[in-house]
NUKEZA-162757 format. One line per 10 residues: number of its first residue (from 1); their letters; for each residue y, z, x of N, C-alpha, C. Coordinates in Angstrom, 2 decimals, m for minus. Layout:
REM NUKEZA-162757
NUM	a	Y,Z,X,Y,Z,X,Y,Z,X; ...;
REM end
This chain:
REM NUKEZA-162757
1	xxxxxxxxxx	127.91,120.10,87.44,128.75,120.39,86.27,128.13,119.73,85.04; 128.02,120.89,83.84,126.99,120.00,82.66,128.13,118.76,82.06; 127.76,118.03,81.12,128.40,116.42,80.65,129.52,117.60,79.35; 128.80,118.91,78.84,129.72,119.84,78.16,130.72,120.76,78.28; 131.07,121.06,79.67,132.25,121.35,80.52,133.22,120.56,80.57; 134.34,120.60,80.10,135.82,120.17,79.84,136.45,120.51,81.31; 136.58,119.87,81.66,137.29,119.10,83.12,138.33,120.05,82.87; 138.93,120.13,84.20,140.47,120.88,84.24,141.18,119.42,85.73; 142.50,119.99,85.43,142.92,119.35,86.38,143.33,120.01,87.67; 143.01,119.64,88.68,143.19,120.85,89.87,144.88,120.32,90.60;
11	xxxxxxxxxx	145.63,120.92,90.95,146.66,120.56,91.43,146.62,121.11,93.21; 146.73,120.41,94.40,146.74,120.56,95.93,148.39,120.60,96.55; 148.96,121.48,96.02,150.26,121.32,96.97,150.45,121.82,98.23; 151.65,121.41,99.16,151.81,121.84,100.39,152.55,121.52,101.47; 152.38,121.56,102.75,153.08,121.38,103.98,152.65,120.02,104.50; 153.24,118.96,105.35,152.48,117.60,105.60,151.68,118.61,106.64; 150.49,117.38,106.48,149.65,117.62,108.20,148.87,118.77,107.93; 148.49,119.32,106.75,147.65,120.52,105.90,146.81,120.42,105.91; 146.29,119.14,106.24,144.61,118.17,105.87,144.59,118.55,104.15; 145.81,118.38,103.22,145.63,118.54,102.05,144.52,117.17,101.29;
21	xxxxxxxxxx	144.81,116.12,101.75,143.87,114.89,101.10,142.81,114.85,102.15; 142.16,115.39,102.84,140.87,115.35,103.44,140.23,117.04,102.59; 140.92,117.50,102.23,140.33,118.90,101.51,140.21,118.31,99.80; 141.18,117.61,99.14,141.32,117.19,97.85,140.12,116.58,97.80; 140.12,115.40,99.02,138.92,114.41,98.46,137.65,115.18,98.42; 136.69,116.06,99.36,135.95,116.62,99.68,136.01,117.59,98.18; 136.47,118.06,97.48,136.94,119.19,96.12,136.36,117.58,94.84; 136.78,116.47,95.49,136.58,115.35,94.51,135.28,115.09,94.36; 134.81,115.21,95.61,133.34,114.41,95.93,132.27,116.14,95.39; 132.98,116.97,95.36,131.41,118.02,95.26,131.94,117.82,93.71;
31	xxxxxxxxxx	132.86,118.41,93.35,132.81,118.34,91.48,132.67,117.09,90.76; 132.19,116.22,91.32,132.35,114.39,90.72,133.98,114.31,90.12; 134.93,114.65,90.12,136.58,114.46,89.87,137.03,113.00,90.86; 138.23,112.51,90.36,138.66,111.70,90.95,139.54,111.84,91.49; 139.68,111.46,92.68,140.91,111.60,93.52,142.02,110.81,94.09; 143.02,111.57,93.65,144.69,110.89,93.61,145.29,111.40,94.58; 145.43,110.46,96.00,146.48,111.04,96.76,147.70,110.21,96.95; 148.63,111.31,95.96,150.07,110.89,95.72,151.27,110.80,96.78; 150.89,111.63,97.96,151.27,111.22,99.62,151.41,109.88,99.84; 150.09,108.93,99.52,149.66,107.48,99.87,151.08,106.98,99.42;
41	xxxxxxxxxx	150.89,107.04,98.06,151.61,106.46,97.16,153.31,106.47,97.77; 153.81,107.21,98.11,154.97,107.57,98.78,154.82,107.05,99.78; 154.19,106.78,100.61,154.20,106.03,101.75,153.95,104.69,101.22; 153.35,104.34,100.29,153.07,102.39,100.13,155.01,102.19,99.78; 155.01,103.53,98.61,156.43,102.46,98.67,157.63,102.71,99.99; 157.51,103.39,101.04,158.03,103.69,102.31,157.65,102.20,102.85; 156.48,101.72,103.40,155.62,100.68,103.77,156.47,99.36,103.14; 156.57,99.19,101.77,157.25,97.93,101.11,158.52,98.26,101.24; 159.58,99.32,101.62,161.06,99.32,101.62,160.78,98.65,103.32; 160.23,99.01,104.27,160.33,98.84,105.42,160.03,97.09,105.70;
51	xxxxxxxxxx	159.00,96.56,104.93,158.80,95.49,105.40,159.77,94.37,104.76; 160.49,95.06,103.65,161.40,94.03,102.79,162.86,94.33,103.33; 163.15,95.00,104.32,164.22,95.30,104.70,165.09,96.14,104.01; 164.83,96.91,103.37,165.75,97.83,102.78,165.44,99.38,103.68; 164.92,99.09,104.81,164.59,100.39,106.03,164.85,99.53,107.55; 166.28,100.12,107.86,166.19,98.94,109.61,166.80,99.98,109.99; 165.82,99.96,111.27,166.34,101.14,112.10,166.41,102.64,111.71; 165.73,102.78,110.99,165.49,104.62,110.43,166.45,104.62,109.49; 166.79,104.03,109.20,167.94,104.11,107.56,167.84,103.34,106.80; 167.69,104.56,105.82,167.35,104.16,104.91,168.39,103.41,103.68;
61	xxxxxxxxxx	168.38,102.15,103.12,169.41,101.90,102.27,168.55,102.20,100.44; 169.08,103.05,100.18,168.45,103.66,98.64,168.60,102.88,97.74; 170.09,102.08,97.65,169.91,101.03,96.66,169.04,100.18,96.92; 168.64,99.68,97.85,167.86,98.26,98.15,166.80,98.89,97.98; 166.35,100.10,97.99,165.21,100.98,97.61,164.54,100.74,96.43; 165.78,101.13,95.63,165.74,101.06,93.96,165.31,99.61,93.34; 166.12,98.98,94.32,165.89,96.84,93.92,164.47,97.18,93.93; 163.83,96.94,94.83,162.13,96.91,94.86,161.18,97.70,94.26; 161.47,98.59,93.35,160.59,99.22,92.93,160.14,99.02,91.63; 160.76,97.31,90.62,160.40,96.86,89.74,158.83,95.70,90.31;
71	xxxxxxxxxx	159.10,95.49,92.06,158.50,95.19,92.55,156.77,95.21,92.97; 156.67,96.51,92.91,155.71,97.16,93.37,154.85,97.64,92.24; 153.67,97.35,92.56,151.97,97.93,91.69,151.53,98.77,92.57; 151.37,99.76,92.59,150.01,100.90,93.46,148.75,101.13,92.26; 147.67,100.38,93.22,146.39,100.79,92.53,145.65,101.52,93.54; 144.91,101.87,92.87,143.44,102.73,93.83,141.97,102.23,93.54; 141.49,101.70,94.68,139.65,101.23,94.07,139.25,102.21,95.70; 138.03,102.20,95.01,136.65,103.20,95.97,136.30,102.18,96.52; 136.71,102.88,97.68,135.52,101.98,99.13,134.43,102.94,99.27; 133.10,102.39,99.08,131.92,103.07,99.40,131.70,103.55,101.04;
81	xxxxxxxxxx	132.05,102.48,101.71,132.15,103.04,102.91,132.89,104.04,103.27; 133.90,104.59,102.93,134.29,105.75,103.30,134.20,106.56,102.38; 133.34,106.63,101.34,133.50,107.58,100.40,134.43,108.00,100.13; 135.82,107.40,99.38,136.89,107.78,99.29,137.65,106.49,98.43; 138.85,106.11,98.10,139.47,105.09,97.26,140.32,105.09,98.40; 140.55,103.40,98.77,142.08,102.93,99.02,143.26,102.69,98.49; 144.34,102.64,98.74,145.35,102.27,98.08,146.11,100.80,98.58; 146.03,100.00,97.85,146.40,98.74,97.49,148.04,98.68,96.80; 148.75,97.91,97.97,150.06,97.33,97.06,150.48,95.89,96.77; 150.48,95.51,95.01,150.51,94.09,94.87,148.95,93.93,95.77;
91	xxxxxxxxxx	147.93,94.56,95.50,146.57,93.47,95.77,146.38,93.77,97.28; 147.10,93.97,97.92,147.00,94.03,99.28,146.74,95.65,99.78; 145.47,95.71,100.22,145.35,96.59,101.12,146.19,97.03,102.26; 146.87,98.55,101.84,147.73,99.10,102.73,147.46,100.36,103.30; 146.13,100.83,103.50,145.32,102.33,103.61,146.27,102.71,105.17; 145.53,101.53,105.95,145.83,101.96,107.30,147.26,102.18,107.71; 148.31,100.71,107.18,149.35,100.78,107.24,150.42,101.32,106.97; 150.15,102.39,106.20,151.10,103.42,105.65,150.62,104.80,106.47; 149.84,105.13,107.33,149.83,105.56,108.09,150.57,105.86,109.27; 151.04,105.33,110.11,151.78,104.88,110.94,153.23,106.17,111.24;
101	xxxxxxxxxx	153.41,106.33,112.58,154.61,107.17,113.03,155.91,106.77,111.90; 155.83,105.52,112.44,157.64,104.95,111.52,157.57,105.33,110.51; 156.33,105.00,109.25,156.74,105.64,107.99,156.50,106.75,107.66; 156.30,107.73,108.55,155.85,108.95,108.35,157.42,109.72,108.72; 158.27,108.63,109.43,159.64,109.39,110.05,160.42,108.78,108.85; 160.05,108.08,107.74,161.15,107.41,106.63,160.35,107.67,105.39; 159.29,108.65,105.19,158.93,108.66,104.00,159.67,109.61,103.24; 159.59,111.42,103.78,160.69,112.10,103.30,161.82,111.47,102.51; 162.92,110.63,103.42,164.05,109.82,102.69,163.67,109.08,101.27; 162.84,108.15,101.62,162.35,108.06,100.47,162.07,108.36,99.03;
111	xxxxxxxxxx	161.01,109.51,99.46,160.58,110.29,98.35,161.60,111.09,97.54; 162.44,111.39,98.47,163.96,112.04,97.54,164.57,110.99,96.93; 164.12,109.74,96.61,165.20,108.97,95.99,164.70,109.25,94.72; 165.42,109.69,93.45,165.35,110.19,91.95,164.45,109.17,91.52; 165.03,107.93,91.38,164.15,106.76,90.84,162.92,106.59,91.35; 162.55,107.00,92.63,161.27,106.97,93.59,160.57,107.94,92.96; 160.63,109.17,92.64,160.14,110.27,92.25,159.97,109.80,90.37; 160.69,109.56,89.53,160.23,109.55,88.19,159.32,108.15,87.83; 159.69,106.80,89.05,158.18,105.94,88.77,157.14,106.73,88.90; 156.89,107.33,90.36,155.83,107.64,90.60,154.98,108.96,89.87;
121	xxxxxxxxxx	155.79,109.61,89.67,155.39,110.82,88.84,154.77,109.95,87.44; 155.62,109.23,86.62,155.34,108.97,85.58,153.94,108.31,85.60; 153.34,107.42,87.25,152.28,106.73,87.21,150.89,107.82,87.32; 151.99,109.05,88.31,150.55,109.99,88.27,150.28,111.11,87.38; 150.85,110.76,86.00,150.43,111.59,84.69,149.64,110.59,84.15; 149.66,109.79,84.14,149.32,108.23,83.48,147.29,108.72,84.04; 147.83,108.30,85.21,146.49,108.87,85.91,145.79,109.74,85.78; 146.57,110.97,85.56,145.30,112.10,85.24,145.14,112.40,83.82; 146.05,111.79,82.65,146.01,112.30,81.18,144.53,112.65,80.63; 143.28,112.44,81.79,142.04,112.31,80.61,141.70,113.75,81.28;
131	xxxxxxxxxx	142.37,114.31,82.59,142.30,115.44,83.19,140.99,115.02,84.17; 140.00,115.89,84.68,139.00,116.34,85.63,139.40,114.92,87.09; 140.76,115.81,87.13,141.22,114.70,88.59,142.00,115.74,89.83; 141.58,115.50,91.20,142.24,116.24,91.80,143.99,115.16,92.43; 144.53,116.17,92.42,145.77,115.37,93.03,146.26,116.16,94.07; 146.71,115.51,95.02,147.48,116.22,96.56,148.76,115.97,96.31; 149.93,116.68,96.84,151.11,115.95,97.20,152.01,117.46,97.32; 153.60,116.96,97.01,154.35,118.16,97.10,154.84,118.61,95.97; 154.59,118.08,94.43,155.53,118.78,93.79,153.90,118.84,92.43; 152.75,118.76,92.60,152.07,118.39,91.30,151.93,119.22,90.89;
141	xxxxxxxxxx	152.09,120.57,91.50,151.58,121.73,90.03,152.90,122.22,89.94; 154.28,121.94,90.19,155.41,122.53,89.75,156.38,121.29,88.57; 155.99,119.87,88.96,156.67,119.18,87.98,155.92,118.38,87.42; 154.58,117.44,88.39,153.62,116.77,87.59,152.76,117.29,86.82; 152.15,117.88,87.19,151.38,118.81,86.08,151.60,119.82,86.63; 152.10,121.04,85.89,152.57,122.12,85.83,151.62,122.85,84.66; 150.72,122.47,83.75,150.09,122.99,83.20,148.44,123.08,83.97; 148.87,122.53,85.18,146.95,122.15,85.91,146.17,123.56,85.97; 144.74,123.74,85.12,144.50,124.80,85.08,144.39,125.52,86.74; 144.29,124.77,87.51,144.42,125.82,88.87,145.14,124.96,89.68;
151	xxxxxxxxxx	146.05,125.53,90.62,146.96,125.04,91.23,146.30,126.02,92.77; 146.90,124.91,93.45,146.39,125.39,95.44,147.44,125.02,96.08; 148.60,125.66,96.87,149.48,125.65,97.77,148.73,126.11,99.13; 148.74,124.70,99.80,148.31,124.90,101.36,149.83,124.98,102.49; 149.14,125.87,103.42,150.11,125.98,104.63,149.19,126.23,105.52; 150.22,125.55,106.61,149.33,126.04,108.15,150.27,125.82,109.12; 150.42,126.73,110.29,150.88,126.93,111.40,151.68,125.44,111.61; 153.12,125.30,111.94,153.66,123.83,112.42,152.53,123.43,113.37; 152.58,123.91,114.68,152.28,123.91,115.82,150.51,123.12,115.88; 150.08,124.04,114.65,148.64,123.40,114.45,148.82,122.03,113.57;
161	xxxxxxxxxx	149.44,122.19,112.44,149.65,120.67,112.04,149.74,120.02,112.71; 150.93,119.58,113.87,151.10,118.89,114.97,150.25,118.51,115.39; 149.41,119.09,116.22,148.26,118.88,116.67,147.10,118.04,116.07; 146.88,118.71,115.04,146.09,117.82,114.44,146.15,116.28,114.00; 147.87,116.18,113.35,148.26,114.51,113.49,148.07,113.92,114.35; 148.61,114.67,115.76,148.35,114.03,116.87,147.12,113.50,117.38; 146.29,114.38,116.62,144.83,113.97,117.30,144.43,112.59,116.45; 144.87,112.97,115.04,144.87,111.58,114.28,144.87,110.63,114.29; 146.44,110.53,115.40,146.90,109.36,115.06,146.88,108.93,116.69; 146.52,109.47,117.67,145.48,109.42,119.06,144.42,108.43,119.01;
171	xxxxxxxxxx	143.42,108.71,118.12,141.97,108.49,117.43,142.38,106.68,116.93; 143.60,106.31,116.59,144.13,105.19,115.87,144.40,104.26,117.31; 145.04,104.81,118.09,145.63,104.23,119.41,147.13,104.32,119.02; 147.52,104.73,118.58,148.95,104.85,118.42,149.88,105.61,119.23; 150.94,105.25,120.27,151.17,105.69,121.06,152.54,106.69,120.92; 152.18,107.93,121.06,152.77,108.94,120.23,152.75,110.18,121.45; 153.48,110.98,121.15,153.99,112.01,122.19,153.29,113.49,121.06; 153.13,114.70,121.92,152.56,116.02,120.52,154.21,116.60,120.39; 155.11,116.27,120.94,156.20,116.80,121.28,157.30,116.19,119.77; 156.75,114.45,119.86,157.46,114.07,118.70,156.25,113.99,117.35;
181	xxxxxxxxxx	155.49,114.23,117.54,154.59,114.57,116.03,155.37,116.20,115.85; 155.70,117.20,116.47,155.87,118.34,115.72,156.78,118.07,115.47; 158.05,117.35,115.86,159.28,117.65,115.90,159.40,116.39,114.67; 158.31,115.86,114.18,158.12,114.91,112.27,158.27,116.19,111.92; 157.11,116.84,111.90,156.14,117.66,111.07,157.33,118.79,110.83; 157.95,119.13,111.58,159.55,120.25,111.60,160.62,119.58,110.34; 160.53,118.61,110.57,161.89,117.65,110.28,161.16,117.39,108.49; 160.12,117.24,108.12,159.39,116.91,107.01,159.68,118.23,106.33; 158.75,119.15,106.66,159.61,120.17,106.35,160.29,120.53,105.92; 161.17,120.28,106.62,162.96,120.42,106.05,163.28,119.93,105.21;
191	xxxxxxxxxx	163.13,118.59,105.15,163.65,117.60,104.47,162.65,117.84,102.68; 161.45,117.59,102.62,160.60,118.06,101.39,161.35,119.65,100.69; 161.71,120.65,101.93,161.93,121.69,100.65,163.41,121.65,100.07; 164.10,120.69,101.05,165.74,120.75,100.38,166.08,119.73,100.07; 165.57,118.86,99.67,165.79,117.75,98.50,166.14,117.77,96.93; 167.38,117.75,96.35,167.61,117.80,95.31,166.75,117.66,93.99; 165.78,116.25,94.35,164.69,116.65,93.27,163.43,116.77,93.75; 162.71,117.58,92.69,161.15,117.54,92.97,161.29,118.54,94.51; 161.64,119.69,95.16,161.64,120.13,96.26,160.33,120.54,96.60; 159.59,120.60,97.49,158.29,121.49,97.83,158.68,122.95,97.78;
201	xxxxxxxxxx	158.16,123.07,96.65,158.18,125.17,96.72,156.64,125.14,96.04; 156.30,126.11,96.31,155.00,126.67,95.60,155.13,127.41,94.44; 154.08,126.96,93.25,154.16,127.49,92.08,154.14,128.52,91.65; 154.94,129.08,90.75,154.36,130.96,90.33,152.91,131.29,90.09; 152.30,130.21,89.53,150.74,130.94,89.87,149.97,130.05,90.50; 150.63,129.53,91.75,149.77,129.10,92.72,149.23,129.45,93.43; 148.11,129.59,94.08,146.87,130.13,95.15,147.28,129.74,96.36; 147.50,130.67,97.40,147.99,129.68,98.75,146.57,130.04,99.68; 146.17,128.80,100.15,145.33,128.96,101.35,146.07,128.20,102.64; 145.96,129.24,103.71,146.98,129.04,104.60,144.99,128.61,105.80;
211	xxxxxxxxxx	145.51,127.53,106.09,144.57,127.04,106.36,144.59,126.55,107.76; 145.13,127.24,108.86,145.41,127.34,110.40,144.27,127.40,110.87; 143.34,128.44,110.79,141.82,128.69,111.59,140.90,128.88,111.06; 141.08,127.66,109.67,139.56,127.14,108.97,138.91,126.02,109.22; 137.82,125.83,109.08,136.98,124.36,108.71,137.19,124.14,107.40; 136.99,122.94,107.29,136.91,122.21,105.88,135.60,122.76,104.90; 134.61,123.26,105.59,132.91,123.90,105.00,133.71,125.36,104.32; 134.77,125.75,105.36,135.07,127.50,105.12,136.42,127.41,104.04; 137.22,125.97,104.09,137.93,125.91,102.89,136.78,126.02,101.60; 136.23,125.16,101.32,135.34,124.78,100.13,134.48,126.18,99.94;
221	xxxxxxxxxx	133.98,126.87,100.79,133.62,128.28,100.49,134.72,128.89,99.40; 135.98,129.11,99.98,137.24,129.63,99.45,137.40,128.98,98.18; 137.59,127.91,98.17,137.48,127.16,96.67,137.15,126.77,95.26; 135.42,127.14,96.19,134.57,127.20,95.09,134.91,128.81,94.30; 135.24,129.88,94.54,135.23,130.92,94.15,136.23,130.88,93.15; 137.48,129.82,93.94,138.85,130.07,93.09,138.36,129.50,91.38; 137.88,128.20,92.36,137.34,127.19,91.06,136.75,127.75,89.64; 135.70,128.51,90.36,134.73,129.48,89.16,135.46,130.51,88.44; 135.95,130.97,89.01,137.35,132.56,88.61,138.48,131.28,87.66; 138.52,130.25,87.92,139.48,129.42,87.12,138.87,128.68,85.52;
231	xxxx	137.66,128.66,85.66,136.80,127.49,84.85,136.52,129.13,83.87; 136.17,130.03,84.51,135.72,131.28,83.45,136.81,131.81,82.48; 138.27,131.85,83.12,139.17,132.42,82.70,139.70,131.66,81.40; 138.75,130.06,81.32,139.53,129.11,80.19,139.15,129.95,79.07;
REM end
């Protein structure tokens, strides 16, 4: 890309378990863009309600939610080793730990809390205002940036999502059933499109790549085309 090409901002929405931030970052790393995965972010603050006790036992308490969130810094620095940025809360590396079954079964709750949704939104406009940034999550090209010159709504088969977490979070040692990864991945679902704010729907001129029986080489094929048909049309 010449240094005289004006960046756009790409927006990645979708279904959990999409491989949406293993496709974002890979979209980051060929166009030199930076990459924001706003998923993380929802899970660090899932991660700090859980360890401060305002999450015992799968319930969630929203006020004690709200207490902590004057609490909390989310930054992002690049680890060279993985070619990719971690996410850090208060200084502390939390990549791996927000990973995890439990907060993946209390992040949904979460993320529907109003106050949870307008910090974080507000941090990830903050973030992309200079634009040429990719962002993943569920609501960025319908409320965070809604002007992103190209927007991407991913879906894929439950059954294959499943699977694939499972293999994920297999690969981790985490001792997990494929029976209760789909029956997250069902329940996420649910919970992301009927949430009062910020719901997962896909944008009116969003691109959907339904991405069940692709590679990541045969997404970026698909991409690059959208990309170019998007960058010409400015």
């Amino acid at each position: 890309m010449s240094d005289t090409e004006k960046k756009i901002i790409i927006a990645v929405d979708g279904f959990s378990s999409c491989g949406k931030s293993t496709f974002a970052k890979a979209i980051a790393a060929r166009l030199g863009y930076i990459f924001i995965d706003t998923g993380a972010m929802y899970r660090a603050v899932t991660l700090y309600a859980l360890e401060h006790g305002a999450i015992r036992s799968g319930m969630v308490d929203e006020e004690a939610v709200v207490r902590l969130l004057d609490d909390i810094t989310i930054t992002f620095r690049f680890n060279p080793e993985r070619g990719a940025s971690d996410i850090y809360v208060n200084g502390d590396l939390v990549e791996g730990k927000i990973r995890t079954i439990e907060v993946s079964n209390c992040v949904s709750r979460v993320s529907a809390i109003p106050q949870v949704r307008r910090k974080l939104v507000a941090m990830q406009q903050e973030m992309g205002r200079r634009r040429g940034v990719v962002m993943d999550g569920r609501d960025i090209g319908t409320v965070v940036f809604p002007d992103a010159e190209l927007k991407l709504f991913m879906t894929a088969d439950p059954a294959v999502r499943a699977q694939r977490r499972y293999d994920e979070l297999k690969a981790k040692g985490e001792r997990v059933t494929l029976e209760e990864i789909e029956r997250n991945v069902r329940e996420r679902d649910k919970a992301d499109m009927s949430r009062a704010v910020s719901p997962l729907r896909q944008a009116d001129d969003a691109i959907v790549l339904d991405n069940s029986h692709m590679t990541v080489d045969e997404q970026m094929v698909w991409f690059l085309d959208k990309f170019k048909a998007a960058c010409a049309s400015r």
